[in-house]
N, C-alpha and C positions, 0 to 999 in steps of 0.2 A: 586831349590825347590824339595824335597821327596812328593813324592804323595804316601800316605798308599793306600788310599782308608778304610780305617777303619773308621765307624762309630761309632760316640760318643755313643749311647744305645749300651751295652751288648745283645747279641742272648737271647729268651726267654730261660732259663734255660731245661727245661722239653723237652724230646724227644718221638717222637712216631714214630719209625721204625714200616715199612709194606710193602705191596706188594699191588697193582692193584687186588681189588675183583674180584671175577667173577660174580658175580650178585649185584646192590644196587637197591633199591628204588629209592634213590635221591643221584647221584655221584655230590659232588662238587669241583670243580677245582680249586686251587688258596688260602693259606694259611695265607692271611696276614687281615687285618682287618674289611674286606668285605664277604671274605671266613668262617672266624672264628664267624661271626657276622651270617650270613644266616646258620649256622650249630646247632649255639643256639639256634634260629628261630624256625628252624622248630623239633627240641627235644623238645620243648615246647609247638610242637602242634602234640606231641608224631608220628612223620613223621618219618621212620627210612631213616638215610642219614651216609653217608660216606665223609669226605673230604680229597684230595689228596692234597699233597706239593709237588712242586719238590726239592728244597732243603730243607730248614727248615723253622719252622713258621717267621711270619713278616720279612723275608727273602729280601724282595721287598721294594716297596717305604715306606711299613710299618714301617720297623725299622731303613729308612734312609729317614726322613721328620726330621720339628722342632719341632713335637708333638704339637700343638697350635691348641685351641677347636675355633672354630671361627664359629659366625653366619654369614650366608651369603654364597656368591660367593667371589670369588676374587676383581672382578672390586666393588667399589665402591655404595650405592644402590641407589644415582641418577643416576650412568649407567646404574645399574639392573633393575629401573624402567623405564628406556627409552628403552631398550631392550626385557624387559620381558612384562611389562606390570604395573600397580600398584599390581595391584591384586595381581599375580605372584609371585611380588619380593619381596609382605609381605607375601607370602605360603613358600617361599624358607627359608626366615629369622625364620618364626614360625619352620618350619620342624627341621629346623638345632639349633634353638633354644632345643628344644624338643631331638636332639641326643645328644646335651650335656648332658641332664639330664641322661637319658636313659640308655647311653653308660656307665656312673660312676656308675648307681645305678647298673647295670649288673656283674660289676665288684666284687661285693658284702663284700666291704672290704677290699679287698688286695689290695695290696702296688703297684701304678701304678705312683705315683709321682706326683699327681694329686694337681694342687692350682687353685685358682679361682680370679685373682688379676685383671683382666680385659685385656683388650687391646688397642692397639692404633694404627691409622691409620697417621704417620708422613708426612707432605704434605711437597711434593721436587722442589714442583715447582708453581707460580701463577695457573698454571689449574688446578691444581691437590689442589689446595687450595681453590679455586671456586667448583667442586666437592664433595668436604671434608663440606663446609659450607651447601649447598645446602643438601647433605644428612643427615645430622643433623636436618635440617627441619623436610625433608621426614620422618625418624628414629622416629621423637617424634610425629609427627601426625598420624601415623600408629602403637603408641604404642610401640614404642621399647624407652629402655633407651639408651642415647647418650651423650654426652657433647662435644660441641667444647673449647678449651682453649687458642684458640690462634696460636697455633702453628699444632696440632696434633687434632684428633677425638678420642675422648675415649667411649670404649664398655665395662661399666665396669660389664657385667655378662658373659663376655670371660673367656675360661680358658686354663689352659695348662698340658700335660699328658707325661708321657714316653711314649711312641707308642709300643715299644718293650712288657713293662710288662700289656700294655693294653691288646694287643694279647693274649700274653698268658693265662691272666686271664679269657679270656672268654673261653680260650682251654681245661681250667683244668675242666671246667664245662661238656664237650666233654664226653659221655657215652663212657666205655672203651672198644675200637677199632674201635672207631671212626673216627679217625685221622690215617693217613698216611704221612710219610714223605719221601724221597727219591724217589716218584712215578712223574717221568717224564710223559704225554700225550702228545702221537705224533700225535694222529688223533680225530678225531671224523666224527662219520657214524649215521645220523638224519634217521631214520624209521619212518615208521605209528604209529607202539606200541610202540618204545624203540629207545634206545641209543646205538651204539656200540662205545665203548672207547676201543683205544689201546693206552699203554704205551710198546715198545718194541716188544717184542715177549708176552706182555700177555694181554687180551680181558675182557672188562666188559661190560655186558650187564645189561643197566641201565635204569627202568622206565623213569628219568625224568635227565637235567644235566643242572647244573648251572654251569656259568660261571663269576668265579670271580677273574677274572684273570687281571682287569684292562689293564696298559698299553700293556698286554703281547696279549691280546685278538685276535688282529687281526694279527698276529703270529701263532694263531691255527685256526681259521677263517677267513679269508683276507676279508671277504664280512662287516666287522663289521669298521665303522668308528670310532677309536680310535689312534689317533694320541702318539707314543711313542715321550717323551722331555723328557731332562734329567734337573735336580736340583741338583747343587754342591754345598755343606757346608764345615764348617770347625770349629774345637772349639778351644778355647783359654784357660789356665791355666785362675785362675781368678785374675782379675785383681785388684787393691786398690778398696775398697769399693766397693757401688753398683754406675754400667753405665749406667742401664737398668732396670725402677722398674716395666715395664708388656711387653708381648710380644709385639714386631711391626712389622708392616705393610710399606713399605715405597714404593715412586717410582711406584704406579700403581701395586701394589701386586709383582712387580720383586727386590725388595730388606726386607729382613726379618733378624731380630733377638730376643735372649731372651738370659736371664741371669740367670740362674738355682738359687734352694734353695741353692748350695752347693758353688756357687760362678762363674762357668765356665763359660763362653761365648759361643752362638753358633749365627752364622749368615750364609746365604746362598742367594743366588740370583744371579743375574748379566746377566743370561741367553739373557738377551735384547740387552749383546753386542754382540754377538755372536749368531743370533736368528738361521742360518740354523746350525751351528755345531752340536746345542742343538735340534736339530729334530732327534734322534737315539733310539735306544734300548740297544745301549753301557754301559753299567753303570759304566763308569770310570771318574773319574776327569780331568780336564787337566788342562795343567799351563796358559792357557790364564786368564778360567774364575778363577781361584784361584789366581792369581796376580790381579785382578779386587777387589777378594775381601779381600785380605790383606792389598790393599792400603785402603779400609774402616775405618779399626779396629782405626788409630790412632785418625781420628777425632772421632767415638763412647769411648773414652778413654780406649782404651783396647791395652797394647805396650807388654803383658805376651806372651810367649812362647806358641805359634799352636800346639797341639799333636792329632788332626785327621784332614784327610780331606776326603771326600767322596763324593759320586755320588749316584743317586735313579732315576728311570724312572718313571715319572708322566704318565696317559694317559688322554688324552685331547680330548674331545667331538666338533662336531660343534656348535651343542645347546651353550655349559659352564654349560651342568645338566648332571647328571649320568645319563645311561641308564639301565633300571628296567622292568625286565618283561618278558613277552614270544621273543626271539628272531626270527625276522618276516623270512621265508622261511625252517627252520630249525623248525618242529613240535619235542616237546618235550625237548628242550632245552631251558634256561633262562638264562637272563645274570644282572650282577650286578656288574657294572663296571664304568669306564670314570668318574673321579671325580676330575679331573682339578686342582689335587695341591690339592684340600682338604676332602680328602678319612676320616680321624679322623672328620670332624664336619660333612659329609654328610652318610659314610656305613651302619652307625647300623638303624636308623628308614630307608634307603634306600633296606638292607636286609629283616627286615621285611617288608614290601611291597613285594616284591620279595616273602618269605618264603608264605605269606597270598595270592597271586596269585596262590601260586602251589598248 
């Protein structure tokens, strides 16, 4: 087996070479859909802000996810309501409800690939089929649209996005020299007034610094609870007809696919056989979980020719909720992060929150 590592989204087109300022208002760290999202944010509440990349935008698990707009958490929302609460796990549903809108109207037009065909939760097993019905209940007595059908749970005001050109469309809205790319952050220094940020040999002294760096966070911070996992995909030439007529869910959120407007296949997961390998910050594929999920394809009817396969690092919370807000022991720092696998249906209303606290 060739392991590219190439993922199926193209890099956002548009570049913005720079350098580590020496002074910002608001330095924000981390260029992918949470970074990009809290930069909008706060230009909107005419806050002058600065965002650093270190490589290039959606770089990260941004432009290596399946792009799938999804209400909710991952687990199921009869877990999320025995977990969270009822209350809770109809705030979580409404919120993420609310970023699908949000996030597309943002985008103000441009071409992000964006359909709205629903989704589906495919149950793999009796428990998970028990799960599936019972939340369907919950779903309609809390007001959300559901349908069970038998087989599968359907969410039909799910949608699905390029991730890649979502990013960038919110970048190009980025006041120009706003964005940075290429600016690696080795350190951060928490003061009474300010922020000292280094990247290499150069220093910025920054009012306020957000951190949206996800699974990378406690990499720059060790004190911050955000657990790096990695997510392996892979896309298929397309196959006879349609395999797949909305994104899904399967397996307790560890198995996922979708089948583009263009025809392609993408499906990713498996992480569940191999749960300690997939605790890294590696972002490479391997042949274990890729032969896990090639043996998939023939039963979803898909036998076409594989031309990517890749790897993206999720960060994962204790909670299963992003973490938003003043970062406790570190005055003057924010963080906007931990989004468990689903950073596109939770960053953009989770940035604003963030952006409206600073």
């Amino acid at each position: 087996m060739t392991i590219l590592n190439t993922p199926w989204w193209p890099e956002p087109p548009d570049r913005y070479p720079g350098r580590l300022p020496e002074k910002a208002d608001v330095l924000v760290i981390g260029g992918g859909i949470a970074g990009t999202s809290v930069l909008l944010h706060l230009e909107q509440r005419r806050i002058d802000a600065v965002l650093v990349e270190r490589g290039h935008l959606a770089s990260g698990a941004s432009g290596r996810n399946a792009g799938f707009l999804l209400a909710g958490v991952a687990a199921s929302y009869a877990v999320a309501v025995r977990t969270y609460g009822r209350e809770k796990a109809r705030q979580v549903w409404e919120i993420t409800n609310e970023n699908h809108h949000r996030m597309v109207e943002a985008a103000r037009g441009q071409e992000v690939g964006y359909r709205r065909l629903g989704s589906a939760t495919l149950a793999s097993s009796d428990e998970e089929r028990q799960q599936l019905i019972e939340s369907e209940q919950l779903l309609r007595e809390d007001g959300f649209k559901a349908g069970w059908d038998g087989r599968r749970l359907v969410h039909p005001r799910d949608g699905e996005v390029n991730p890649s050109l979502m990013v960038a469309s919110l970048a190009r809205q980025a006041n120009e020299g706003a964005i940075r790319e290429g600016v690696e952050v080795t350190e951060l220094r928490a003061r009474r007034n300010d922020v000292e940020v280094r990247s290499g040999e150069n220093t910025c002294v920054a009012g306020v610094v957000v951190l949206a760096t996800n699974a990378y966070t406690s990499l720059l911070v060790p004190t911050v609870k955000i657990q790096p996992t990695r997510a392996q995909m892979l896309a298929a030439e397309p196959p006879n007809g349609t395999v797949s007529d909305m994104p899904t869910y399967s397996h307790f959120g560890y198995r996922y696919w979708r089948q583009l407007s263009t025809g392609e296949f993408l499906i990713g997961g498996w992480r569940d056989t191999s749960t300690e390998s997939e605790l890294t910050a590696a972002a490479e594929p391997t042949d274990d979980i890729q032969h896990h999920i090639d043996g998939a394809l023939p039963g979803l009817g898909v036998t076409t020719r594989v031309t990517h396969r890749w790897a993206g690092i999720m960060g994962f919370t204790e909670s299963g909720l992003p973490l938003a807000g003043p970062l406790h022991g570190m005055p003057n720092v924010y963080i906007c992060a931990g989004f468990n696998g689903h950073g596109m249906g939770f960053a953009f209303m989770t940035a604003k929150q963030v952006a409206e606290s600073i």
